[in-house]
N, C-alpha and C positions, 0 to 999 in steps of 0.2 A: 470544804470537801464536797458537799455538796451540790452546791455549784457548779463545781468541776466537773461532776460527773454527768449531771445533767446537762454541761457542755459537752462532754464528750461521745453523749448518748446522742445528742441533738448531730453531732460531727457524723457519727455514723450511718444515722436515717438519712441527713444529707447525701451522704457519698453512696447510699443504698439507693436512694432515691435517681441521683444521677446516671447510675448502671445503668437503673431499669428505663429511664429515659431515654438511655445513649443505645439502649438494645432496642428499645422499640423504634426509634426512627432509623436505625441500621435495619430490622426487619423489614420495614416499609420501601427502604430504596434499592436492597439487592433485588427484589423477583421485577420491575421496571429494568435495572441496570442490563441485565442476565436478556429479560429480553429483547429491549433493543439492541444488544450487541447482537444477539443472532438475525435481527430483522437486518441489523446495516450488512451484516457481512452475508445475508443472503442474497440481498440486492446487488455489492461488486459482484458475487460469483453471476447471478442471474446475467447479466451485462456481459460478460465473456461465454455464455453457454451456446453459443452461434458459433463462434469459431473451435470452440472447445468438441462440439458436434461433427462441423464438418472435418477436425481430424480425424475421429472415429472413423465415420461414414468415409470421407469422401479419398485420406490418403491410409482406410488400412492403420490407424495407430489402437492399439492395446487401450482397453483401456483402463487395465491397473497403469501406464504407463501415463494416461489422461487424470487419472484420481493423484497419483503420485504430484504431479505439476500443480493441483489444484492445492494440496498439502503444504506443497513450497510455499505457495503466494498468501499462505495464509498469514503468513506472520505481517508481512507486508500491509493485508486485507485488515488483521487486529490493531495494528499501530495505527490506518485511517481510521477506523471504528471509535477504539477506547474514548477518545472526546468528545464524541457524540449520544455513545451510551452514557459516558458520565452528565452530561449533561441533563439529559432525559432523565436519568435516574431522579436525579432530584428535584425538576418539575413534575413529574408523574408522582410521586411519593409525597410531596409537600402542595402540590395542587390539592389532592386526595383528601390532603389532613386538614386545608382551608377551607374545601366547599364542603364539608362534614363538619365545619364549627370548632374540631380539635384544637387546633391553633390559635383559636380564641376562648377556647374554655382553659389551655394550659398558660397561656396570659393571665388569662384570669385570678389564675393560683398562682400566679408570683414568678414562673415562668418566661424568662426573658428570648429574642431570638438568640443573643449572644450564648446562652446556655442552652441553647439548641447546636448552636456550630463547634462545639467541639465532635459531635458522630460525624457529621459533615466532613471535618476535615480530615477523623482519622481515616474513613471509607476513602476519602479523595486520595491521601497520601496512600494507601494501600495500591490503588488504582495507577498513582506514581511511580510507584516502583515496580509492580508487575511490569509498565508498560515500557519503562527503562531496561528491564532485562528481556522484553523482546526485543524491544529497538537494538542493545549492543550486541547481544547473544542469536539471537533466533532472525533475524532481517539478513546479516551475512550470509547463515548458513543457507535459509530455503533461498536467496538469490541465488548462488553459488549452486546449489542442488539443481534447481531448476535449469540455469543453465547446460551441467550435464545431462539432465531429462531431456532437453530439447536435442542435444546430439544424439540421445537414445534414437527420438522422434524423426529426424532426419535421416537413421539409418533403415526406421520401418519405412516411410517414404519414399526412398530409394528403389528397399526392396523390390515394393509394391508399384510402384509405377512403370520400371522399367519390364517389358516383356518385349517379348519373342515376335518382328515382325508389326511391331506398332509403333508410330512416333509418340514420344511420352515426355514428360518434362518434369522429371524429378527435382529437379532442383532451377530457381527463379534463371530464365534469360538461358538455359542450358536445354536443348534436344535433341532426345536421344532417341537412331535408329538402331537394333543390331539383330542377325539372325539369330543367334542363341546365348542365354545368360543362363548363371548357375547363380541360384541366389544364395547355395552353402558356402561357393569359394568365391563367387563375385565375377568368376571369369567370364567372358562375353567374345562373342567371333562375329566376324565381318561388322566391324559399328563404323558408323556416321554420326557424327555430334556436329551440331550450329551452336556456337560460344555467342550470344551478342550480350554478355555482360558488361563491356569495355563498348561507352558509346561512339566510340572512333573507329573501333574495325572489329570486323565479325568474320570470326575464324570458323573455317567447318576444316573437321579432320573426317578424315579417313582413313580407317585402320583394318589389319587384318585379325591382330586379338586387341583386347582390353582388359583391366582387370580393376575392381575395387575395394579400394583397402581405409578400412576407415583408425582416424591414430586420434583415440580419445584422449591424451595427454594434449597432446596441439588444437583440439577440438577441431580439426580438419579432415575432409574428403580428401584421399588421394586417387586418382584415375591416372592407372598408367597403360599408355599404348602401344604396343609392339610392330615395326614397317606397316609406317602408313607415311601418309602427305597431309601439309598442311597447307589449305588457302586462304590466305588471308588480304579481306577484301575492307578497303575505304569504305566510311559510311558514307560519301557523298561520290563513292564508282569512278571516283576519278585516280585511283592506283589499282594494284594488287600484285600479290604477291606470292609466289608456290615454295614451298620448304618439305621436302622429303627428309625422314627418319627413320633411325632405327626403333628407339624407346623415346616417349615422348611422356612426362607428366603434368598433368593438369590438374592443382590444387584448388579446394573450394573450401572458404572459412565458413565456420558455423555462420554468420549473420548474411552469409551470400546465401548457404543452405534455407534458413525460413527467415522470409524478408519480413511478414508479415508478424513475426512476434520483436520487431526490431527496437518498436519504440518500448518496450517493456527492459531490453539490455543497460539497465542504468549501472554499470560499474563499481560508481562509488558507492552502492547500496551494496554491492558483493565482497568488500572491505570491510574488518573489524575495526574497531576503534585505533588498535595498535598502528594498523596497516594505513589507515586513515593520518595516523598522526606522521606515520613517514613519508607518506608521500606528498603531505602540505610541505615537511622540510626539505624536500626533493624541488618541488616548482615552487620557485619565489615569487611567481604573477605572473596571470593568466586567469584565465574561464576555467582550467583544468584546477588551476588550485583553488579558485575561488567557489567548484562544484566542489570541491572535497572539504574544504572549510564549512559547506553550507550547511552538508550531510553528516557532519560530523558535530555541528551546533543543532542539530537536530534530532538526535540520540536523548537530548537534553530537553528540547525546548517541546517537543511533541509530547512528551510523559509529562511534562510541569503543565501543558496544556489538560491533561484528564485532571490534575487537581481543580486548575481554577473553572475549569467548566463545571465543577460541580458544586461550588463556590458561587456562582451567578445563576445555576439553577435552581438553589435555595431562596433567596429571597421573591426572584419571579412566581416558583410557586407557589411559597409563601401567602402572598398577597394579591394572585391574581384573580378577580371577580367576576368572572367567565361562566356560562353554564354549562359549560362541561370540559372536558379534557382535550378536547380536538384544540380549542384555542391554545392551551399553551401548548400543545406540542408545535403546534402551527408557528408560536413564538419561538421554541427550540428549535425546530429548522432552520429558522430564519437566522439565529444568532450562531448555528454552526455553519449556515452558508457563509455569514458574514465574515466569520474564521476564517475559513478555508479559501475563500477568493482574497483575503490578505496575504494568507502564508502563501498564493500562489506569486501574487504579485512580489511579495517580499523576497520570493526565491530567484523570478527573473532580474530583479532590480542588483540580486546580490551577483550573480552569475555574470552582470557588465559589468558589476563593479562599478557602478552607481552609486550604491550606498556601500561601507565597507559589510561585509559579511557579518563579522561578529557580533554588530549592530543590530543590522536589519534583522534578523534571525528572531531577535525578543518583541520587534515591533506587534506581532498580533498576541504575545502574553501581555502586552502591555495596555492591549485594547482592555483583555479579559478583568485583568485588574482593577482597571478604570470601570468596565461595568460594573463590576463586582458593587466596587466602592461605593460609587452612585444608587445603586438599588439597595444596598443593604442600608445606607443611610436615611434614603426614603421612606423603605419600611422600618425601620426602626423609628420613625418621625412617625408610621401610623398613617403616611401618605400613599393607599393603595393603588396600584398599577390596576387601574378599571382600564379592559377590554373590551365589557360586553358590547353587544351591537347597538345594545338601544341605548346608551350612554357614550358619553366622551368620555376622551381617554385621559386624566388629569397630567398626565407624562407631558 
């Protein structure tokens, strides 16, 4: 009886002692985690604040209407971020604890790494599933959001450009003359429009009214115009052609509207998972299903990517013999670029259909793994990862 107790006294110190283990290196990697997420996702916004500006400035947009778009792309902005914070988090947090001797004084007491990686991995899987329910949840939506922003965006633009007595160009390849516009009801008298949207012929109308009617269900510009004529001229002048009318309408789609947010319209990012999964049984091959298979293994393979990146950034900083912090981060850069020029690469290879989709998709978790394994085995052998400058690098 005895015995027993004194076993079970020794069981509960143990699992007291682990808590307090498992709390203190979860305290150590959230305020690192917390900040590089806001460093990455300051830096994508930083990179769009040039065009973000000259809507403001230059076409007249709101700019609660500019902060709203910024809110969309955030979800987007967090699913890039999370593997790179995760990452960090745990070089910055375990570098900390190496060049302070902690991780070798808690060796010391019996301390293994392997009873270090249980905080590691609950923090990581925490990280996993936050970031899986923005990938299915929250990516759809601010896509989808954003895109109706941008049709907000096109109809301040509109407003704003067209005036009274000046050639204006509200919208890409469209110029617009007219003597008087109402920007409440959109009406306009005596206009002149040059069409060179269609690189084959450039249509100028002229009209005696016009009107603009914007249909945010179709996400389209409608311009209808009341007796006028159309000319429509060859781009190489060698036809032409005169068409008189009564009403004449000329349709403009959102992505004719702002050409220049074109490459950001990715589709199958504005798809839930549901939507995703029908319209791969919709196209049985092609580029179109093999982008929707990509993006749809990727709800998946992005979130499992914030585990293992924090998986790999334990033992790196672990054991890295650096004098100070700048080199391992220098090291987590370098293995989150090395990431992310895979996953880039593994998306075009998927998208020919080179390699099949559902494959290539896991190629750079699979890198991570392979890191993983490699370092944690090293260090656990006691074989540290020397950086410093004035030494070789035993790696």
């Amino acid at each position: 009886m005895p015995g027993s107790f004194r076993a079970s006294a020794f069981g509960r110190r143990h699992r007291r002692m682990k808590r307090i283990l498992d709390l203190y290196l979860a305290r150590e990697m959230w305020p690192p985690f917390f900040a590089s997420l806001i460093v990455a996702v300051f830096i994508v916004i930083a990179t769009e604040l040039l065009p973000i500006t000259e809507l403001i400035v230059g076409h007249g947009v709101k700019l609660s209407l500019v902060l709203w778009v910024v809110l969309y792309l955030l979800p987007d902005i967090l699913t890039f971020s999370m593997p790179a914070a995760s990452l960090m988090s745990a070089i910055v947090a375990f570098l900390r604890l190496s060049s302070d001797s902690e991780i070798i004084a808690m060796r010391a007491s019996g301390i293994s790494l392997r009873q270090m990686l249980p905080a590691v991995v609950a923090l990581s899987a925490l990280g996993l599933i936050v970031t899986l329910l923005i990938a299915v949840f929250a990516v759809p939506w601010g896509n989808r959001s954003f895109k109706e922003t941008l049709f907000e965006m096109a109809q301040a633009k509109a407003a704003t450009a067209i005036r009274p007595n000046v050639f204006s160009e509200p919208f890409p390849n469209v110029i617009f003359y007219v003597n008087s516009f109402s920007r409440s009801s959109g009406a306009m008298e005596q206009v002149f429009v040059v069409d060179r949207r269609d690189g084959e012929t450039i249509n100028t109308i002229v009209a005696e009214e016009g009107r603009i009617s914007y249909l945010r269900e179709k996400q389209t510009v409608m311009l209808r115009f009341s007796r006028g004529t159309i000319l429509a001229v060859e781009s190489a002048m060698d036809a032409a052609r005169t068409i008189k009318f009564e009403t004449y309408d000329l349709v403009l789609e959102l992505h004719d509207m702002i050409e220049a947010w074109r490459s950001r319209e990715k589709s199958p990012k504005e798809l839930t998972v549901p939507e995703l999964l029908e319209e791969i049984g919709k196209n049985e091959e092609g580029v179109r299903r093999n982008e929707m298979v990509v993006e749809l293994m990727e709800k998946i393979t992005v979130p499992m990517a914030v585990f293992f990146m924090a998986l790999v950034g334990f033992p790196l900083g672990a054991q890295l013999q650096s004098r100070g912090r700048s080199v391992g981060i220098g090291i987590g850069v370098g293995v989150f670029m090395a990431y992310y020029i895979c996953l880039a690469a593994v998306r075009s290879l998927s998208e020919s259909a080179l390699v099949p989709p559902v494959l290539a998709v896991w190629i750079p978790n699979v890198f991570l793994v392979v890191a993983f394994t490699y370092l944690f085995r090293r260090v656990s052998k006691e074989q540290p990862l020397d950086v410093s400058p004035d030494r070789k690098s035993v790696v």
